[in-house]
LUMVOMAR-993462 format. One record per residue (C-alpha): residue in one letter; x negated, y, z negated. Coordinates in steps of 0.25 Angstrom, whole numbers. Example, Ala and Ser with C-alpha at 12.3 -4.5 7.8 and 13.67 -1.06 7.14 Angstrom:
<atoms>
ATOM  rest  u  v  w
ATOM  a  -49  -18  -31
ATOM  s  -55  -4  -29
</atoms>
This chain:
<atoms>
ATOM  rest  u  v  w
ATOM  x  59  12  -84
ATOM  x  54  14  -69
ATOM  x  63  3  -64
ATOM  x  76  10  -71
ATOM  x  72  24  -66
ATOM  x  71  17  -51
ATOM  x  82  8  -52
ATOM  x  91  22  -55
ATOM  x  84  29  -45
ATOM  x  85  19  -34
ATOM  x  99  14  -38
ATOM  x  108  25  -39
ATOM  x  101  35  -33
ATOM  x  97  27  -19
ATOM  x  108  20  -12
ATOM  x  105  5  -16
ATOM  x  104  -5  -6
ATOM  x  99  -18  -15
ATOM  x  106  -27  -24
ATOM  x  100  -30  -36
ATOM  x  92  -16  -36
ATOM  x  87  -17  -49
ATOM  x  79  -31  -46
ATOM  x  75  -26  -33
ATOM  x  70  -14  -39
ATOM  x  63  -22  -49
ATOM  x  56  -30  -41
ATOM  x  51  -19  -33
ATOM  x  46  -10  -43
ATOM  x  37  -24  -49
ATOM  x  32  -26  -37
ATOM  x  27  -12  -32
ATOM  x  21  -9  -47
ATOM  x  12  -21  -47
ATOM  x  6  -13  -34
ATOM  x  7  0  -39
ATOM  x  4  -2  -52
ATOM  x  -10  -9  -48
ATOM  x  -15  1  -39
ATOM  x  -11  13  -47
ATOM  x  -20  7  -59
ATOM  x  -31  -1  -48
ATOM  x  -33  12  -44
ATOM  x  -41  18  -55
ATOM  x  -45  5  -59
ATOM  x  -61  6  -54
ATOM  x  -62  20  -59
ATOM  x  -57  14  -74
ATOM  x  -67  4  -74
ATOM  x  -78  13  -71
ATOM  x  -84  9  -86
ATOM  x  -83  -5  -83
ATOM  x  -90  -4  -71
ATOM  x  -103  4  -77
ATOM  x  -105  -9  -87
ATOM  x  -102  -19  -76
ATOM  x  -102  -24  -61
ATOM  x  -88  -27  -59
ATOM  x  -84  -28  -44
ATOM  x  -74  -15  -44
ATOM  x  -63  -23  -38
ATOM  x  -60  -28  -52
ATOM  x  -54  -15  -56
ATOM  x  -41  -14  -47
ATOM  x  -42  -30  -46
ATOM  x  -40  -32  -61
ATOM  x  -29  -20  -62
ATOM  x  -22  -28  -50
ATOM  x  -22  -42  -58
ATOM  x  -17  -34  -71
ATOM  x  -5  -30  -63
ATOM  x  -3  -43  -56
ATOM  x  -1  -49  -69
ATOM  x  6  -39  -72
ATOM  x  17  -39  -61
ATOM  x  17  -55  -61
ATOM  x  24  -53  -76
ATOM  x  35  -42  -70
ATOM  x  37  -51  -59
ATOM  x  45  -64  -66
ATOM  x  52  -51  -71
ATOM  x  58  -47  -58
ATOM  x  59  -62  -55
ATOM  x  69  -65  -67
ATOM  x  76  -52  -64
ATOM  x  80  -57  -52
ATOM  x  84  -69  -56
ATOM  x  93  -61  -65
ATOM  x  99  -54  -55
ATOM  x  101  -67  -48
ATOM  x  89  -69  -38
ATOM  x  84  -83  -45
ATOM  x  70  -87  -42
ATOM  x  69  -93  -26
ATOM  x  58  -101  -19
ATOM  x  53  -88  -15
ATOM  x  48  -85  -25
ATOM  x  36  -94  -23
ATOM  x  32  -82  -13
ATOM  x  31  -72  -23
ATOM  x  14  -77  -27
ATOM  x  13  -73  -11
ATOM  x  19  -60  -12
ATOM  x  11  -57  -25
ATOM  x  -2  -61  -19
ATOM  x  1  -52  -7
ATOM  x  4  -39  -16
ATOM  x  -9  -42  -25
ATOM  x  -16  -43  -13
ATOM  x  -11  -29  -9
ATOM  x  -10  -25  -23
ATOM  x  -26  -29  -25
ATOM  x  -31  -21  -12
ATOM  x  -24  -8  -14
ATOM  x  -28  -9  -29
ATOM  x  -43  -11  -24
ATOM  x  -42  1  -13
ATOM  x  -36  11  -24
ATOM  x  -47  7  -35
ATOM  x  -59  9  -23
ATOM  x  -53  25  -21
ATOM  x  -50  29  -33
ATOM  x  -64  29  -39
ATOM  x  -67  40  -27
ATOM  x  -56  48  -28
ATOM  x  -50  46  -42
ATOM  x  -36  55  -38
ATOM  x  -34  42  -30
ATOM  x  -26  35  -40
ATOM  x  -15  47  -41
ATOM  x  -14  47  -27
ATOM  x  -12  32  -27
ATOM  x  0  34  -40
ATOM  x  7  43  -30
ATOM  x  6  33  -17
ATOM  x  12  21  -25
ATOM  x  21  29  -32
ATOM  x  27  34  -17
ATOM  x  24  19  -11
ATOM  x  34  15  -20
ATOM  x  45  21  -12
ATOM  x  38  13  1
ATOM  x  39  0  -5
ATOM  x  53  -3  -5
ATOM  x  53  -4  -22
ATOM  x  66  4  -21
ATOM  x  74  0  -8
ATOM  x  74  -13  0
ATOM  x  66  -10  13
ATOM  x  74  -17  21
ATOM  x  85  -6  20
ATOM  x  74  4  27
ATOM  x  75  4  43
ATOM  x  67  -6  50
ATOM  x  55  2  55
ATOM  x  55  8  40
ATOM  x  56  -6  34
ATOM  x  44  -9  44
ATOM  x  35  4  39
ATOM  x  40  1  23
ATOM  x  34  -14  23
ATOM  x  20  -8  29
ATOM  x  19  -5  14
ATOM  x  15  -18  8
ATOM  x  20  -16  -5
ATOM  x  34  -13  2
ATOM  x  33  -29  9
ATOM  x  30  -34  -4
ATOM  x  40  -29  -12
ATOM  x  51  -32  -2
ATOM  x  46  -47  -2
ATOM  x  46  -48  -17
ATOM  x  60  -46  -16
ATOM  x  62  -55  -7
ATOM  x  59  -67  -16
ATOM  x  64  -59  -29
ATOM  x  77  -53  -24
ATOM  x  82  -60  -12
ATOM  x  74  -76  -16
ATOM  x  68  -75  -2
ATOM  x  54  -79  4
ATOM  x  46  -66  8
ATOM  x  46  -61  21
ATOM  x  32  -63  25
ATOM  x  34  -53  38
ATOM  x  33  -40  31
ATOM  x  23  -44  21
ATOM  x  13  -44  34
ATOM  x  9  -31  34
ATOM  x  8  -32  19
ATOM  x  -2  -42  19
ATOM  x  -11  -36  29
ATOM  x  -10  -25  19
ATOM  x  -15  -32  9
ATOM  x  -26  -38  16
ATOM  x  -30  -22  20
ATOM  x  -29  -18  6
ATOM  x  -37  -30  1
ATOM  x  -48  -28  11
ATOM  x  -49  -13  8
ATOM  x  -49  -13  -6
ATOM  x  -59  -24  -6
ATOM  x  -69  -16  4
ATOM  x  -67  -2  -5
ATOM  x  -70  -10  -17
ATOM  x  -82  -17  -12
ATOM  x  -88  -5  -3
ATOM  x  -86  4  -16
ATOM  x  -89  -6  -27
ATOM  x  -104  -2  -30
ATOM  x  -99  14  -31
ATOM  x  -88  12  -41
ATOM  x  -95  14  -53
ATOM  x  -103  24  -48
ATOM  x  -90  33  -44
ATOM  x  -82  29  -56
</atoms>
């Protein structure tokens, strides 16, 4: 349903500038909702296992990790979906594809940082999780879901591929739409991204790990 809403939206009512829109659309939404998705239900993931933790010593990182891998499974069903689509629409399967496990592992990796950092704040301030609804649902429009970056103006392209998610969806269509390997150059910043996300999440959970179930 979301997909049709947009795909009216974003085809008749902004000036196309993308063949094969609906697939580009497609793969875009898939992608950005394995992020979005996962953060949004990470979030809250310490304070919902609250019980769990007064029968048990579980290392609190369990909570977003295992909502993560739920939605990792998750996306790696939808994504043979967008594969076969696009072999519909006549994109057949290339040797690029073999770079798709790297351009997964990168945005779990992100994906598995951000989830640790949200889950570590929400506990001490619980409007946290409607703030971050409201973020992904304007970061959306900062990722390039709807519009191919590359039509933006240099410096804009530039500040636009700071957003990680932004690099990775456009390299995912890279291989899916055009059957081309990745473009590693802007994925750098991405991947330094990831490494801060990790390393952040990791630190809040473990300096906060002992006072979780007292707070929660």
């Amino acid at each position: 349903m979301a997909l049709a809403v947009y795909y009216v939206a974003f085809e008749y009512l902004v000036h196309r500038t993308t063949d094969n829109f609906l697939l580009f659309l497609f793969s875009g939404i898939v992608v950005y909702r394995f992020f979005s998705v996962t953060l949004a239900r990470s979030a809250t993931s310490i304070l919902e296992g609250h019980g769990l933790m007064q029968l048990v010593y579980l290392h609190k990182s369990i909570f977003p990790l295992s909502v993560v891998m739920v939605n990792l499974v998750k996306f790696l069903v939808t994504l043979p979906i967008v594969m076969m689509f696009a072999w519909i629409c006549g994109m057949p399967p290339t040797w690029a594809y073999s770079a798709l496990p790297a351009l997964i592992l990168l945005e779990l990796l992100l994906t598995s940082g951000a989830a640790m950092i949200c889950a570590s704040i929400t506990p001490f301030f619980p409007d946290f999780s409607l703030i971050l609804n409201t973020v992904l649902n304007l970061l959306i429009f900062l990722s390039g879901v709807f519009y191919d970056i590359s039509i933006l103006p240099p410096k804009m392209q530039t500040l636009v591929r700071y957003n990680p998610m932004a690099a990775i969806i456009e390299q995912y269509r890279v291989i899916l739409l055009h059957g081309q390997w990745p473009d590693l150059k802007p994925l750098v910043p991405a991947m330094w991204e990831c490494a801060a996300f990790l390393a952040m999440g990791g630190f809040l959970i473990h300096k906060f790990n002992r006072y979780f179930p007292k707070i929660c």
